[in-house]
C-alpha positions in Angstrom: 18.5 -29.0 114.6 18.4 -32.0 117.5 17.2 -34.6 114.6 19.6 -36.1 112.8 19.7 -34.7 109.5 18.5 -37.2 106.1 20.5 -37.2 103.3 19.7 -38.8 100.1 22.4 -40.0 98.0 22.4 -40.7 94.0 25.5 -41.6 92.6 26.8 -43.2 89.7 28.8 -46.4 91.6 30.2 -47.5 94.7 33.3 -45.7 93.8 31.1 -42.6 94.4 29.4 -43.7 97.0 32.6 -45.2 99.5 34.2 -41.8 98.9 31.3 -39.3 99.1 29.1 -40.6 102.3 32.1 -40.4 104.9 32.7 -37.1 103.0 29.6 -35.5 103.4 29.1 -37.2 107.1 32.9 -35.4 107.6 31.2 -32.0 106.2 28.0 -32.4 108.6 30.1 -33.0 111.8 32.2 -29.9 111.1 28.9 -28.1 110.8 27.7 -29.6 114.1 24.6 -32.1 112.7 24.0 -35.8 112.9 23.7 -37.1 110.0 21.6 -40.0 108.4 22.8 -41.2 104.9 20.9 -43.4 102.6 21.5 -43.6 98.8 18.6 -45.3 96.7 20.9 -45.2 93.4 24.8 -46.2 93.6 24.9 -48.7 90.7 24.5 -48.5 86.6 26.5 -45.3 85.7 25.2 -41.9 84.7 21.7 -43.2 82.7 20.7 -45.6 85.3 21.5 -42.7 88.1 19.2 -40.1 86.2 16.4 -42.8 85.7 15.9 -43.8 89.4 15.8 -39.8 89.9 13.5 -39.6 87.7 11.3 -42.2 89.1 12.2 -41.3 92.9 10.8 -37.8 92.7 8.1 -38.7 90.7 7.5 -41.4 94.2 7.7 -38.2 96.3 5.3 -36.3 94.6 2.8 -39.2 95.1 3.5 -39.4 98.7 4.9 -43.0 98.3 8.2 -41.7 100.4 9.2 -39.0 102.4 11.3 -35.6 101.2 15.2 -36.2 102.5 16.5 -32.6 104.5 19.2 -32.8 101.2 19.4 -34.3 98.2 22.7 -35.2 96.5 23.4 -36.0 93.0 27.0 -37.4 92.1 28.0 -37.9 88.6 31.2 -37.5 86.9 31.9 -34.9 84.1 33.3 -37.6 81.8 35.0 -35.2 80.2 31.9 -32.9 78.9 32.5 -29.3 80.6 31.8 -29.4 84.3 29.6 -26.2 84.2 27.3 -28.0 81.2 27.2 -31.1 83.1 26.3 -29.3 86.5 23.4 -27.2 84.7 22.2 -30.8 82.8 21.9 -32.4 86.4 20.5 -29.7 88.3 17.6 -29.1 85.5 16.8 -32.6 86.4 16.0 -31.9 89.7 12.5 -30.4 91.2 13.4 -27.4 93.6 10.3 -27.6 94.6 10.4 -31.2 96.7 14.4 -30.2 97.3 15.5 -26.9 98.1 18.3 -28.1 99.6 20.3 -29.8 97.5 24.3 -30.4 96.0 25.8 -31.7 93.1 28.9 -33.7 93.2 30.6 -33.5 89.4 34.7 -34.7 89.5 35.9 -33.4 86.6 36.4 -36.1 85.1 36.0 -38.6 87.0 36.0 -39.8 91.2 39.2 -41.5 90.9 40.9 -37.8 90.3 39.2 -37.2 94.1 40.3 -39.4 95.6 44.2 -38.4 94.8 43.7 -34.9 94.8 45.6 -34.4 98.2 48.8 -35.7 97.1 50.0 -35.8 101.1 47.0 -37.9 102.8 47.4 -40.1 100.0 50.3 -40.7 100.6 50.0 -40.8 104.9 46.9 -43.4 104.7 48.1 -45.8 101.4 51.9 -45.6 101.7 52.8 -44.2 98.7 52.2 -41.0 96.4 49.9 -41.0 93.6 51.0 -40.6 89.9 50.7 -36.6 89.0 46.8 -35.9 87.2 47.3 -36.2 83.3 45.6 -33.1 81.5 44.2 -34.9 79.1 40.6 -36.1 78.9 39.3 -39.2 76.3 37.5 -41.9 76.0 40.7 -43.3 77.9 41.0 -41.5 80.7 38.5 -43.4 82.8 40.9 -46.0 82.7 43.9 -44.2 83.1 42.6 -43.3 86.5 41.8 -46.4 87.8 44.6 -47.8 86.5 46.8 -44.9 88.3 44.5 -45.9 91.5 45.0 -49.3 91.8 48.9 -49.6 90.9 49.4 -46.9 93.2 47.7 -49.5 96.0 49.3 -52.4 94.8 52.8 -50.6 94.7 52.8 -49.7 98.3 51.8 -53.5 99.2 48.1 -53.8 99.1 45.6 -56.3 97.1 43.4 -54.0 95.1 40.5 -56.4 95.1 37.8 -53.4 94.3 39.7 -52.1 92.0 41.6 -49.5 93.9 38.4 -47.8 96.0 39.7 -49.7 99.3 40.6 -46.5 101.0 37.7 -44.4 100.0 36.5 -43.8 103.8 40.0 -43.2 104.7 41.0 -40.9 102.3 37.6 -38.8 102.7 38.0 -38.7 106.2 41.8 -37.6 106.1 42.4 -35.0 102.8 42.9 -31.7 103.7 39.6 -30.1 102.2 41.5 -27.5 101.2 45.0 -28.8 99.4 42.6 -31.0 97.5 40.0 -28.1 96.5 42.8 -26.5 95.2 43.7 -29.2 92.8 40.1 -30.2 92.3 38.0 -27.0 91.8 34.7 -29.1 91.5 35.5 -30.7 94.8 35.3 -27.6 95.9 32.4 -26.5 94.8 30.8 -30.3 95.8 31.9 -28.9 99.5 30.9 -25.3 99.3 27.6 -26.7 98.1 26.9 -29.1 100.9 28.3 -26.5 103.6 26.1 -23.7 102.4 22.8 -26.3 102.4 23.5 -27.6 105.9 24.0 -23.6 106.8 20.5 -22.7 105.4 19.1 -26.0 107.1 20.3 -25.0 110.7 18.1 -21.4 110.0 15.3 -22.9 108.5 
């Protein structure tokens, strides 16, 4: 494939969106394509994100804007099971107009992504993170960020958006497999996108 390759991008916030766009350019490189990113929905949470999807496929089917080469859909567990909240996304989207496509779900939330690989953390903000609680609540959302942004204030940086300032630092430099290994549905996000682009190149 000469073209560069279009990716559409729904996610929940620009906590999502920082971390995941560098992230899936990282993935395309490694598989050899240019890549062309743009994200129609990265603001509201989880209702908004599924509305706009909603309403952009139903502008596709109309003709009012063109098909992307992958669609990707990024919204956090929250705390439900990741394999329900996988199957409640993907029935929301029309194979039809994308047959490529991956779902990013962090169980439970982006934040636990972003310090999954305990030694890049620690490499590109300057100190390690706090070790993943088990627990999952109506808390936990801000648990994480909370985690996040001491851990950038502690080794000397303002946290001004709210801990996300590494995001294209950190997706760029974990070591996909350390953090798949603590994160199982980052590694499924990964082996989702990787096996899309594969069928792409032979389509």
């Amino acid at each position: 494939m000469s073209r560069a390759l279009r990716i559409d991008l729904f996610c929940e916030d620009r906590g999502h969106e920082d971390f995941l766009s560098p992230l899936v350019r990282r993935v395309c490189k490694r598989e050899g394509l240019v890549t062309r990113i743009e994200v129609p929905s990265a603001r509201g949470g989880r209702g908004r994100v599924l509305e706009e999807l909603d309403t952009y496929q139903l502008l596709i089917r109309k003709g009012g804007r063109p098909s992307p080469d992958l669609l990707i859909v990024a919204i956090d567990a929250n705390c439900s099971s990741y394999a329900r909240k996988v199957s409640e996304i993907r029935q929301r989207i029309d194979v039809a107009l994308f047959p490529y496509h991956a779902i990013a779900c962090p169980d439970p939330h982006i934040e636990r992504w972003y310090m999954a690989d305990v030694e890049s953390f620690q490499q590109v903000v300057g100190v390690a993170p706090p070790v993943a609680d088990a627990r999952c609540d109506k808390e936990t959302r801000n648990v994480l960020k909370r985690a996040l942004v001491e851990s950038v204030r502690a080794a000397g940086h303002p946290a001004i958006l709210g801990g996300i300032e590494f995001a294209a630092e950190l997706a760029l430099a974990i070591d996909l497999f350390r953090a798949g290994r603590a994160e199982p549905a980052l590694k499924h996000f990964i082996e989702e996108v990787e096996n899309a682009l594969r069928q792409l190149k032979t389509a």
